[in-house]
N, C-alpha and C positions, 0 to 999 in steps of 0.2 A: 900031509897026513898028521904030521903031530900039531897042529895048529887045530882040525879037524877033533884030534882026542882032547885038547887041551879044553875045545868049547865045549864038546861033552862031559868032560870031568865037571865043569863049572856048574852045567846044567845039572848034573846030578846032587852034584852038593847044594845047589838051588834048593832042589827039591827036597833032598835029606833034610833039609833045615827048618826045625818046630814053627810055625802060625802064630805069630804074635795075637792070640784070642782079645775084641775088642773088647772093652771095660762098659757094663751096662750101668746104668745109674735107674732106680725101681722108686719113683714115688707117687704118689695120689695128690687130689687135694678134687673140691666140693666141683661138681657138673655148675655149670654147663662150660668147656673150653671155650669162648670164642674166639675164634682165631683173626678174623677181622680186628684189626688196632685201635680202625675206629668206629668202633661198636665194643670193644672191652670196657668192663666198669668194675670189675671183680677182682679177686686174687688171683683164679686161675686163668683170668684173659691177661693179669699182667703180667703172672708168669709167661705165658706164650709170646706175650708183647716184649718183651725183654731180652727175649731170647732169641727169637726167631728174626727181629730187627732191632734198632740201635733210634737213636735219638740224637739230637744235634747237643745235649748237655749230659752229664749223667752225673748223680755222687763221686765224690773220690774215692778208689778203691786200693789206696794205695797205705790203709793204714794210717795217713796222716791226719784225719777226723777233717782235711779241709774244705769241706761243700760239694756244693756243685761246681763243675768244670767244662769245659769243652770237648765232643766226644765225637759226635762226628764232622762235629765244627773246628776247624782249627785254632779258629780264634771267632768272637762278638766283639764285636765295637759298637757301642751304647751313646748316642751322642742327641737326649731327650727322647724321641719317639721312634727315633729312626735306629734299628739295629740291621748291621749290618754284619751278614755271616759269611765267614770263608773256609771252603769247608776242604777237608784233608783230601790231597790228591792221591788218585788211584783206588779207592776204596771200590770195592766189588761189591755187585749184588749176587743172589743164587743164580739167578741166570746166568751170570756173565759181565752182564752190563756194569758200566763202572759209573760211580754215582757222579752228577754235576748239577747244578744252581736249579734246573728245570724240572728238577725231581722235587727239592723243595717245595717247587711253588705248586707242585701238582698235589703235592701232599697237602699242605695247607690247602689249597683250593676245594679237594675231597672231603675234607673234614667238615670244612665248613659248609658246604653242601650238604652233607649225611647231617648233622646236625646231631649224631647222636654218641654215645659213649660219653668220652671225657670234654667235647665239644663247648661244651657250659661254659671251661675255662678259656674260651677264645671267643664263643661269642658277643661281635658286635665290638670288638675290640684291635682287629685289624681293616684297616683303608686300605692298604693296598701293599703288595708283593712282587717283585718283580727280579727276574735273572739277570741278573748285569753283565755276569759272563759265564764261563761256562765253573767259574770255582767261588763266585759271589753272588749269595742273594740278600738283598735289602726287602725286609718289612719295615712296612711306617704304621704306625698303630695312629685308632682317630684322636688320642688321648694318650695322657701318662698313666700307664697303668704299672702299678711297680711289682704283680703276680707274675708279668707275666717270663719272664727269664726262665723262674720255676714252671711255670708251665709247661714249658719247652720240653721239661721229663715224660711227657704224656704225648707229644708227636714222633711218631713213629713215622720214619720215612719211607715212603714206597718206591718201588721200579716204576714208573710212568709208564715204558715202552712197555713193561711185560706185563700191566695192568691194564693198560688200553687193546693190548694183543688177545687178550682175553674178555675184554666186553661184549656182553648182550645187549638186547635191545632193550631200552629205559629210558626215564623219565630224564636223563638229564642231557639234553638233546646229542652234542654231537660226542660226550664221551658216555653213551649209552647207561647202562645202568650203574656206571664208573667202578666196575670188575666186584661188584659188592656179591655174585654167584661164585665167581672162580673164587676169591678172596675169604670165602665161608668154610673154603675146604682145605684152599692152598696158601700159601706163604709167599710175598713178593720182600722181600728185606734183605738189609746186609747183614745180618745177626750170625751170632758163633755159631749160632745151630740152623739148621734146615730140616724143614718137614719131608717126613718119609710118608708117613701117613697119619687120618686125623679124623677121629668119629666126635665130636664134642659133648654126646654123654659117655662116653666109656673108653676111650684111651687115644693118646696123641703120642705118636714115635716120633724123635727126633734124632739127625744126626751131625756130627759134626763140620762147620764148612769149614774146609780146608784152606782156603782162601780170605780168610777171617783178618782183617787190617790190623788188630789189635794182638792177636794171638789167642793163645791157650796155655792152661798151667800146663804142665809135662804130665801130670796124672788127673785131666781133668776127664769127664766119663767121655767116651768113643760115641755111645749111646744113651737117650735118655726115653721112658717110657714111663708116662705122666698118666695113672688112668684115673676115672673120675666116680666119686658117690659110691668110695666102697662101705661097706657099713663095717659096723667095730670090730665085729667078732671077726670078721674077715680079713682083718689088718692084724691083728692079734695071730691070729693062725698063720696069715704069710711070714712077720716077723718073725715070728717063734720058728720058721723053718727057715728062716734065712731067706723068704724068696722076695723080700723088700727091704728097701733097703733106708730110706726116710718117710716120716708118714708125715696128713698132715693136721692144722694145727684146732679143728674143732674136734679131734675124740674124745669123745664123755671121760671124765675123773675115775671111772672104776676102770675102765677100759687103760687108761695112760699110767693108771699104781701098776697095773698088771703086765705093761707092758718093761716098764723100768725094774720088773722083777726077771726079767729075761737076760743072760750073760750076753755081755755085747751090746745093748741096747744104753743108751743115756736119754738126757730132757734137755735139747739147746734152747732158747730163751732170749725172743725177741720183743724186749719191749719197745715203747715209743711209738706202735704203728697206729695201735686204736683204743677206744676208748670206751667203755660200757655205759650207755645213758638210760637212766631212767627219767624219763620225756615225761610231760605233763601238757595236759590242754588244758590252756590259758583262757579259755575263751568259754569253759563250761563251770556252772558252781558245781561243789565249793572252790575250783580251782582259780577263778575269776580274779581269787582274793589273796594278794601277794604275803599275807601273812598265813592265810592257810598252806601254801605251798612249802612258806618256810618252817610252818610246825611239821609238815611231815618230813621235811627233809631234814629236822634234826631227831624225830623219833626215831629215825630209821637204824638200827645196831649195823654200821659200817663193818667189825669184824666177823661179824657172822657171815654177812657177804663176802668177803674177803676168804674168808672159810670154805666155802664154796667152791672155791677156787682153787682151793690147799690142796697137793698130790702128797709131799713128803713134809716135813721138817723144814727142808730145804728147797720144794721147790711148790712156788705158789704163784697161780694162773694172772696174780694182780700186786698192784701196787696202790698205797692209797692215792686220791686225785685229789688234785688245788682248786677245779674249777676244769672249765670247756677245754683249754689248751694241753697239747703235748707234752712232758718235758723236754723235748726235740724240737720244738719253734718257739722261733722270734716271737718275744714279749711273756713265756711263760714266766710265772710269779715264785720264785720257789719260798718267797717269806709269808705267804699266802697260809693260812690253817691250811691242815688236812680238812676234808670229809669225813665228820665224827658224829657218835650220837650225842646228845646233850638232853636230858630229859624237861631238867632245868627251863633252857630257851626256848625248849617245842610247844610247854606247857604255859607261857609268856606270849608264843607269837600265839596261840589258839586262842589267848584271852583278848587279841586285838582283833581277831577274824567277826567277820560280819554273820557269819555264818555256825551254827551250831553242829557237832560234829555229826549230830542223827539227822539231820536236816537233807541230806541227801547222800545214795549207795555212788559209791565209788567202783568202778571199772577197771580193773587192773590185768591188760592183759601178757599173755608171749605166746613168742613164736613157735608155735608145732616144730617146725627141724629144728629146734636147739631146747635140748630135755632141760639144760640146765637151767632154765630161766626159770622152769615151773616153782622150781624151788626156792627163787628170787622172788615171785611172786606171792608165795605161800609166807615169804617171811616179812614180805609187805605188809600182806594183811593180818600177818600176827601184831607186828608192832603198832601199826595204824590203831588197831585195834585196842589196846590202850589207852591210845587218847579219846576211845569212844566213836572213831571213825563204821559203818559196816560199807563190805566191798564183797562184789563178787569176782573172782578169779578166773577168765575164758584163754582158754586156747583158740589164737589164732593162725591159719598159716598164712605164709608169707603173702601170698598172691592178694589173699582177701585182705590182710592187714594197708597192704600197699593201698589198695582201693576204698577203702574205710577212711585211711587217713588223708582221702583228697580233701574233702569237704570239713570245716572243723566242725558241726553237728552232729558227725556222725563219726566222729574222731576218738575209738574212747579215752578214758579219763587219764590214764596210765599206761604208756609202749615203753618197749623194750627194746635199745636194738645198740650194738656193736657196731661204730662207726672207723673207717678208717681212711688212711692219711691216704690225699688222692698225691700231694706233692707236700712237700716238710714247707710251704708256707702258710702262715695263720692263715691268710686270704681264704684259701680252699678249704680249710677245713670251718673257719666259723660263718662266713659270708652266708655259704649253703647249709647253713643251721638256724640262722639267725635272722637273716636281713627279710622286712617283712617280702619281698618281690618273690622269694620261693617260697612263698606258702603253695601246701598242696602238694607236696615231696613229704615222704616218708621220713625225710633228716629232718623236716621243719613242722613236725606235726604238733608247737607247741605252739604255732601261730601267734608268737610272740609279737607286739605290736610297741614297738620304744621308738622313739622318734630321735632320742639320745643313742641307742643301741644302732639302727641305721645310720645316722650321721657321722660315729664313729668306724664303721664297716667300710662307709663310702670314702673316708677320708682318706683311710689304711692302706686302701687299692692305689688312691690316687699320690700318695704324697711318696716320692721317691728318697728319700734320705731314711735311710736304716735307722741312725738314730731318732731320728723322729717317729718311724713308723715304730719302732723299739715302745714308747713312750704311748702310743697311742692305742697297740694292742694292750698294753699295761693297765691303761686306765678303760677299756673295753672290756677287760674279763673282772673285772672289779662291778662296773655295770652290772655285767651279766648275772653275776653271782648272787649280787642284791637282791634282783628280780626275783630269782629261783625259777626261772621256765623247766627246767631240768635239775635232778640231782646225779650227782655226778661219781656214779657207784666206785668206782676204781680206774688206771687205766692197765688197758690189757697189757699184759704180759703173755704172747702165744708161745705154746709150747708145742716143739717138733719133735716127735719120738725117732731117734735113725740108730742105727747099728754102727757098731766103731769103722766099719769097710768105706766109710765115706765123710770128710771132713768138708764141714762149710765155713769156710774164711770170717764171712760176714757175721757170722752169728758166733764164732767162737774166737774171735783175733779181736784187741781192743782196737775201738776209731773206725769202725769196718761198717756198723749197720747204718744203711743208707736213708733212715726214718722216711721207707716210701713203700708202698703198698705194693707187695711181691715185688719188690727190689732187690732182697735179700735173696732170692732163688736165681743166682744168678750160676749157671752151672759150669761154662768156661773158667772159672774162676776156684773151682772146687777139687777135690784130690782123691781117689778112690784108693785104695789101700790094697 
């Protein structure tokens, strides 16, 4: 009997006892989620990629600024082409399944089939993959390519069984559509978080796996609810009532003064991710003509742009640029000039142009979803216009821009467009800006044509010694700069508006940001208050 009261007492006090209420974490960022890894190209698909699964390298998140490291790898062994991975025992997937060497290669093998997302960086660059055992897989690449380590940030490992368990019928014979229906909606990865559920325009829940190899802070969110394409005033209204809790990093300049005028509310501040280009086609007059380029790129009043960008005193959307590179990769120049006006040299390079400034209308467009540019382009054509340039000013949106700038004929004269770091190697970020083989991308609409500028892109990939590649991006953005394909407005400084209820490591601890494109939203890692 008293054995019988004593289990009763227990259960009651069971139940007397308060519900630890889960900790939600409330943020936005721009449509479309894609949840597929490899079909992600965006911020918001890398937010999901990051979270929802893990990668065989990742940044250091340990505060000590030292790189990249081994993640779901336990260790790389690099010995010329051949790397070989061994990867951490016991690691869980959401189903259950616990990762081993054949998930690897099934990843890689999906990718490289899908051919789409981040894929660029691996095509045609691996021969062959293979499980050695159940905790080592060997890639031999056909060649020395030395991006490719960092690339590695960009393969996201799948479940094999729980993706093949889920295949339809498709084109890729016996592993059918290779789970690319289930994979649209669901999550196959080891990642700290798990999908609960997932509309790709309008909101992704996630929650925490408990099973998670690496762990969790002690106050990282329970829950996370990411929804997509809110417009301002409507982030403006959730803040102000407290029902969000980080925004994200395109809200308009009136919208983010307004929001930092809210108690609780601050501006975190990630720079090093992307860069603001004003793109030029090389290939139409007067742009033809590498001194007209560079007169308008010294007309141009850098601080106004800059200005642009200004929210307080203290907090402004940019920093000035050296040129095409990061200040977060290998071979950026920091004894390089800023990006300034100079009325002086603009009015020097105009007098060597072949071309008279009335001589033909300039094209200066931007992108419909981003208001901000209008008024980068308004102050194009004011300064332009000084040296006697006329332009006309067109709103484009994205879709149509993207298709305009396939062909360079019908490319116009002047794009706009915010590029960001696919991985913290030059390789990725200037290869796909530059080298003439991607002409016909919206990154390369300046269908630059150097035979010097490709020679050094292809050398950089191939030549494996840091120092040396150190030396060769060096004397690459020196190139570039000459040319003038592009001016190089500032580089971004994004700013996230969040409420004091939730601190992010990455963006507010020095040595933390992982200069990689939603790398920083890493929410395992974060603290709710």
């Amino acid at each position: 009997m008293r054995r019988i009261f004593l289990m009763l007492a227990a259960l009651f006090a069971a139940l007397a006892a308060p519900v630890q209420a889960e900790t939600v974490l409330r943020t936005d960022e721009v449509a479309v989620g894609e949840m597929d890894p490899y079909k992600a190209k965006d911020v918001a698909d890398s937010i999901l990629l990051y979270n929802l699964y893990d990668t065989l390298v990742f940044p250091a998140l340990d505060g000590s600024g030292s790189g990249i490291k081994p993640h779901l790898a336990e260790k790389i062994d690099i010995d010329g082409i051949t790397y070989t991975i061994t990867l951490r025992e016991g690691v869980k997937f959401h189903s259950g399944n616990v990762l081993d060497a054949d998930d690897v290669v099934f990843s890689i093998n999906r990718m490289n089939a899908l051919g789409q997302g981040f894929s660029y960086l691996f095509k045609g660059r691996i021969k062959d993959v293979v499980a050695k055992d159940k905790r080592t897989a060997v890639v031999t690449l056909a060649k020395p390519y030395a991006p490719f380590y960092a690339a590695l940030l960009r393969l996201a490992i799948l479940d094999k069984d729980d993706v093949l368990a889920h295949k339809e019928a498709g084109k890729f014979g016996e592993f059918g559509d290779y789970g690319q229906k289930y994979l649209h909606g669901n999550s196959a990865g080891t990642g700290a978080y798990r999908r609960v559920s997932h509309d790709p325009q309008q909101l992704t829940v996630m929650k925490k796996f408990k099973d998670y190899f690496a762990g969790h802070a002690a106050k990282a969110p329970d829950v996370v609810r990411q929804r997509y394409s809110l417009k301002d005033p409507t982030i403006l209204a959730l803040m102000s009532r407290g029902e969000q809790d980080l925004a994200n990093q395109w809200i308009g300049p009136e919208t983010q003064r307004s929001l930092i005028g809210l108690k609780g509310v601050t501006m975190l501040k990630e720079p090093g991710i992307a860069q603001y280009f004003i793109k030029l086609n090389t290939t139409k007059a007067p742009l033809d003509d590498v001194h007209c380029r560079r007169a308008l790129s010294y007309a141009l009043d850098f601080k106004a742009i800059h200005g642009q960008r200004r929210i307080t005193d203290d907090i402004v959307g940019a920093k000035p640029s050296k040129g095409p590179l990061l200040e977060t990769m290998m071979g950026y120049d920091p004894t390089m000039p800023d990006f300034a006006q100079d009325m002086k040299k603009a009015k020097a390079e105009l007098a060597q142009c072949k071309y008279k400034p009335g001589d033909h209308r300039i094209e200066i467009t931007w992108i419909a979803e981003v208001s901000w540019e209008e008024r980068m382009a308004l102050l194009m054509q004011q300064n332009w216009g000084v040296l006697g340039f006329k332009s006309d000013v067109v709103r484009v949106p994205w879709v149509l821009f993207t298709e305009r700038v396939a062909k360079p004929e019908t490319t116009p004269h002047v794009g706009q467009i915010n590029y960001n770091a696919r991985t913290p190697d030059p390789d990725a970020y200037l290869y796909t800006l530059y080298h003439s083989s991607t002409h016909g991308q919206y990154n390369a609409m300046e269908y630059l044509k150097d035979d010097e500028v490709d020679r050094l892109l292809d050398e950089g990939r191939s030549t494996t010694d840091s120092a040396k590649r150190k030396g060769i991006y060096t004397k690459l953005i020196r190139r570039i700069v000459d040319l003038r394909p592009s001016i190089y407005g500032f580089q971004m400084v994004n700013l996230y508006p969040k409420r004091d209820v939730v601190m992010v490591p990455t963006l507010e601890k020095p040595n933390m940001n992982t200069g990689l494109m939603g790398g920083n939203m890493i929410f395992r890692i974060m603290e709710m208050k």
